[in-house]
C-alpha positions as CSV (number, residue, x, y, z in Angstrom):
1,X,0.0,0.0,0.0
2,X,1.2,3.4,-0.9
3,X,-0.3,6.3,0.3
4,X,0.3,10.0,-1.4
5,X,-0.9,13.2,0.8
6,X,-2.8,15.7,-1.5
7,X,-3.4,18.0,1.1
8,X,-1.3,21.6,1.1
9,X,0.7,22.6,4.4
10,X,-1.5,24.6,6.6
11,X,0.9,27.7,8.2
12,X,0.6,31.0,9.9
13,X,0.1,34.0,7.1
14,X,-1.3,31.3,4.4
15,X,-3.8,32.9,2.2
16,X,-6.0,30.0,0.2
17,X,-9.3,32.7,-0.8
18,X,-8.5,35.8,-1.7
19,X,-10.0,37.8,0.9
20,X,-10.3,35.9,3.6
21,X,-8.0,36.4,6.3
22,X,-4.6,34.1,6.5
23,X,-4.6,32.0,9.8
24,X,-2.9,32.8,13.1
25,X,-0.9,30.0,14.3
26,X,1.3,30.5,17.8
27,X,2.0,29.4,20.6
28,X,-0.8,30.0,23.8
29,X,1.5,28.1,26.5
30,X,5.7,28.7,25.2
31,X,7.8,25.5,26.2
32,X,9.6,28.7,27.8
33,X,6.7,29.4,30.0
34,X,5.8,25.9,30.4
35,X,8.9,25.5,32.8
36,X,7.3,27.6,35.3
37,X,5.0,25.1,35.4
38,X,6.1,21.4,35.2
39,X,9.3,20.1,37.2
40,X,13.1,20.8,36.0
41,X,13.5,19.2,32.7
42,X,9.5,19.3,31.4
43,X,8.3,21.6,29.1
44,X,5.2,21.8,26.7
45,X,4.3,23.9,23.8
46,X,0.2,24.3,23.9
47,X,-0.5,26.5,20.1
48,X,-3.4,28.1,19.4
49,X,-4.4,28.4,15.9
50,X,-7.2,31.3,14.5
51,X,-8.1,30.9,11.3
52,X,-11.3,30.6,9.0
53,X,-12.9,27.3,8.2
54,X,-12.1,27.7,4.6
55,X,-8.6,27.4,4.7
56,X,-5.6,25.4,2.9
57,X,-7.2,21.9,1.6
58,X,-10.3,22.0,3.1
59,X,-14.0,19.8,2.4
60,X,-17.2,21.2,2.1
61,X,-20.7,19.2,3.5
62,X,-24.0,21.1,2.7
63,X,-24.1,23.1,5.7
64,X,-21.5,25.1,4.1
65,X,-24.2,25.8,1.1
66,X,-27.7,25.1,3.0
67,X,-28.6,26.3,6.5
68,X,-30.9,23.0,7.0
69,X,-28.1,20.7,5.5
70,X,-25.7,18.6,7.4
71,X,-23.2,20.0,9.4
72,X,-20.2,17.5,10.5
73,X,-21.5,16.3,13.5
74,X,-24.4,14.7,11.8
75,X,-22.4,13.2,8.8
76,X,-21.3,9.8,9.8
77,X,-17.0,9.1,9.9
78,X,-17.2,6.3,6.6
79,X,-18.8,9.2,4.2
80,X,-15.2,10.4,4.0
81,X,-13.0,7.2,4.3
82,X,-11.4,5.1,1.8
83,X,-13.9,5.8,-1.0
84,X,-12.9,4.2,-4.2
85,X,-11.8,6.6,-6.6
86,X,-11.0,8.0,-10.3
87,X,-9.2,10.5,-11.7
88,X,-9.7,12.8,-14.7
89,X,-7.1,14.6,-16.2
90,X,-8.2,17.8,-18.0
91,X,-5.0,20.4,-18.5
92,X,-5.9,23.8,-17.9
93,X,-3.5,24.9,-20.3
94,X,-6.1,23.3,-22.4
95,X,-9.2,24.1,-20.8
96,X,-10.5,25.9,-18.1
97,X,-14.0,25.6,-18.0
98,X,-14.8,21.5,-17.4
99,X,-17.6,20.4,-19.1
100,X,-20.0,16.8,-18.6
101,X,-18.0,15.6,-21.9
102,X,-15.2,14.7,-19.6
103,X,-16.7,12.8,-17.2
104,X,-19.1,10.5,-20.1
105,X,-18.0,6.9,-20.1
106,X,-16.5,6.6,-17.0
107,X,-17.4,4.0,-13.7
108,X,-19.0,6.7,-11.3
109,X,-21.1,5.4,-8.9
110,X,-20.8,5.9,-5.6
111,X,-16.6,7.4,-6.4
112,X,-14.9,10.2,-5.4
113,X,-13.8,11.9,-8.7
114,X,-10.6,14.3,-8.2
115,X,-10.2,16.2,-11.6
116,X,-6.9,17.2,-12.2
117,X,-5.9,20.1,-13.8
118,X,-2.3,21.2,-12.7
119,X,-3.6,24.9,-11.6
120,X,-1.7,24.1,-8.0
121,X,1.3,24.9,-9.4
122,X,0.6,28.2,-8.9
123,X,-0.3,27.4,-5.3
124,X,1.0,30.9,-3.0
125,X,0.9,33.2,-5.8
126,X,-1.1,35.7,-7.2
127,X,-2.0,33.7,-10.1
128,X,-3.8,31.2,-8.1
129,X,-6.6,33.1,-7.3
130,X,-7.6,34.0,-11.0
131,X,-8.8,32.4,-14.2
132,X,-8.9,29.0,-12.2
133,X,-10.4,26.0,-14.1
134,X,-13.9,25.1,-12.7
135,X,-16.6,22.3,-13.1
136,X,-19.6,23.8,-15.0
137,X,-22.9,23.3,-14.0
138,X,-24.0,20.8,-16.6
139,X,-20.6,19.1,-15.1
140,X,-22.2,18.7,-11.8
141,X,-25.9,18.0,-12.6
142,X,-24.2,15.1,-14.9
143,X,-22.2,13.7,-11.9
144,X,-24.9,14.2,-9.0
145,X,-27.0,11.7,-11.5
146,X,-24.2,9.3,-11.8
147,X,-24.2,8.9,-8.1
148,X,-21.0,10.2,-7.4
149,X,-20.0,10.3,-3.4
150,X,-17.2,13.3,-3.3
151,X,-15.9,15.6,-6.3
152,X,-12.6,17.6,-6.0
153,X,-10.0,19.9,-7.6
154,X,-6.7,20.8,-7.5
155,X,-7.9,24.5,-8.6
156,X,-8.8,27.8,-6.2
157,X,-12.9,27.1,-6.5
158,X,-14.8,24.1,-8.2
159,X,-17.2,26.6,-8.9
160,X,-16.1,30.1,-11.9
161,X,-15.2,32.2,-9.6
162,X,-15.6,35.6,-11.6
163,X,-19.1,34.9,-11.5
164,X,-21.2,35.3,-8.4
165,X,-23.6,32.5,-8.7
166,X,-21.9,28.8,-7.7
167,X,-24.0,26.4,-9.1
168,X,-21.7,23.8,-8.7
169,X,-21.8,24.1,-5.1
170,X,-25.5,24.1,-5.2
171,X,-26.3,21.0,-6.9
172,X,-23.5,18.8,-5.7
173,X,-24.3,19.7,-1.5
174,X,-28.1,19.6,-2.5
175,X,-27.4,15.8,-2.5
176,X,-24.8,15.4,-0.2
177,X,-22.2,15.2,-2.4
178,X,-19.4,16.3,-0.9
179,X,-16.8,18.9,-2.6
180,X,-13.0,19.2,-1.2
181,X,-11.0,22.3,-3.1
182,X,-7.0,23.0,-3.2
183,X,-5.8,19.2,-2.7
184,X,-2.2,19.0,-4.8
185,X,-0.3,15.6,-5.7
186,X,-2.6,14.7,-8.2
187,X,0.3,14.2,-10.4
188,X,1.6,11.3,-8.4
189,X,-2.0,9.3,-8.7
190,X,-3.2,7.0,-11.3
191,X,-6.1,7.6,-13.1
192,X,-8.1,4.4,-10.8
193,X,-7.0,1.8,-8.9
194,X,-6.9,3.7,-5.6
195,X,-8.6,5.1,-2.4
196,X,-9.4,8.5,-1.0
197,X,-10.0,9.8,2.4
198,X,-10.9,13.1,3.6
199,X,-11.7,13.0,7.2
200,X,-13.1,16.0,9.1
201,X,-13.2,16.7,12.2
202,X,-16.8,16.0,14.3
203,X,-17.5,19.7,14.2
204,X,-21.1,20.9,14.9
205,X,-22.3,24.1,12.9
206,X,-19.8,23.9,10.5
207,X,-19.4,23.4,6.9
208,X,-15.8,23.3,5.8
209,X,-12.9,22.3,7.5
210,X,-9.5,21.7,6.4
211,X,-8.4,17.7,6.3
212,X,-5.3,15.8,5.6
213,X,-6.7,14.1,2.0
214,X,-4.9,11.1,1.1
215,X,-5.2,8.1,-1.5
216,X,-4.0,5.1,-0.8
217,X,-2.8,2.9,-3.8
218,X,-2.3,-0.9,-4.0
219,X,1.1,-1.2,-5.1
């Protein structure tokens, strides 16, 4: 078993949305402090971390979309473990706006479908956060009746961004498919053949949270 992390590392002054405030990550108890504390030759380091939810590789569950959908707390741990899973290559040097022709004639149901594009290589710079590639909405209405379980992207938003409507979001969390944005590695993965697990925290009254995604391949 081999196991690749396609999540992106989470650290204080990251900015993943545009607009959204970069997390604060320090310590609340110093393992300086901490020897006031504890006897000669014991010291901790306690952080503290402020941040929004919607930060570095992070999965969405309809409460992020739907104020009577799911929040974390209610969604059961196996929704986001070990899912079988496909991936679909579409280069955004090639296109940036993903269409239902490049999901047709693929083994869907009940998969998590991570759509590679290669936009995080621009992961920390300005170019990130503009012109991403995005699913369209035919894209997502095709794959919320093929059954699928999660959909994700290595892009800033599954969803055009320069517009304000997210239909994408809409139609995939309407069914409680769930969405994960900014994972990275996809290079490393082949196209099936593998796992994926994005596993959330039990959090009530949230939406999104960042995870550590991983697949795992049978090697």
């Amino acid at each position: 078993m081999k196991i690749i992390d396609l999540s992106h590392t989470i650290e204080n002054g990251l900015v993943t949305y545009k607009g959204l405030p970069a997390p604060v990550i320090c310590d609340y108890l110093s393992r300086e402090q901490s020897r006031n504390i504890y006897e000669e030759g014991t010291e901790f380091q306690i952080g503290k971390i402020e941040m929004v939810a919607n930060t570095g590789t992070y999965i969405d569950c309809p409460f992020h979309r739907y104020e009577y959908g799911k929040d974390f707390a209610a969604l059961p741990a196996e929704l986001f473990t070990d899912i079988e899973a496909i991936k679909v290559n579409v280069p955004y040097q090639q296109q940036k706006a993903i269409d239902a022709s490049y999901f047709t004639n693929l083994e869907l149901k009940g998969r998590a479908v991570l759509v590679h594009t290669g936009w995080s290589e621009h992961w920390r710079t300005d170019t990130y956060f503009e012109n991403h590639p995005y699913l369209t909405e035919d894209a997502a209405i095709f794959l919320k009746h093929q059954g699928v379980r999660l959909v994700g992207i290595d892009s800033h938003n599954i969803d055009d961004t320069a517009k304000k409507s997210r239909p994408v979001h809409s139609t995939l969390l309407a069914q409680e498919i769930f969405i994960i944005e900014h994972v990275c590695n996809l290079d490393q993965l082949p196209s099936n053949g593998f796992s994926f697990t994005a596993l959330p925290p039990r959090i009530k009254g949230i939406g999104t949270f960042p995870v550590r995604a991983i697949a795992k391949i049978n090697v």
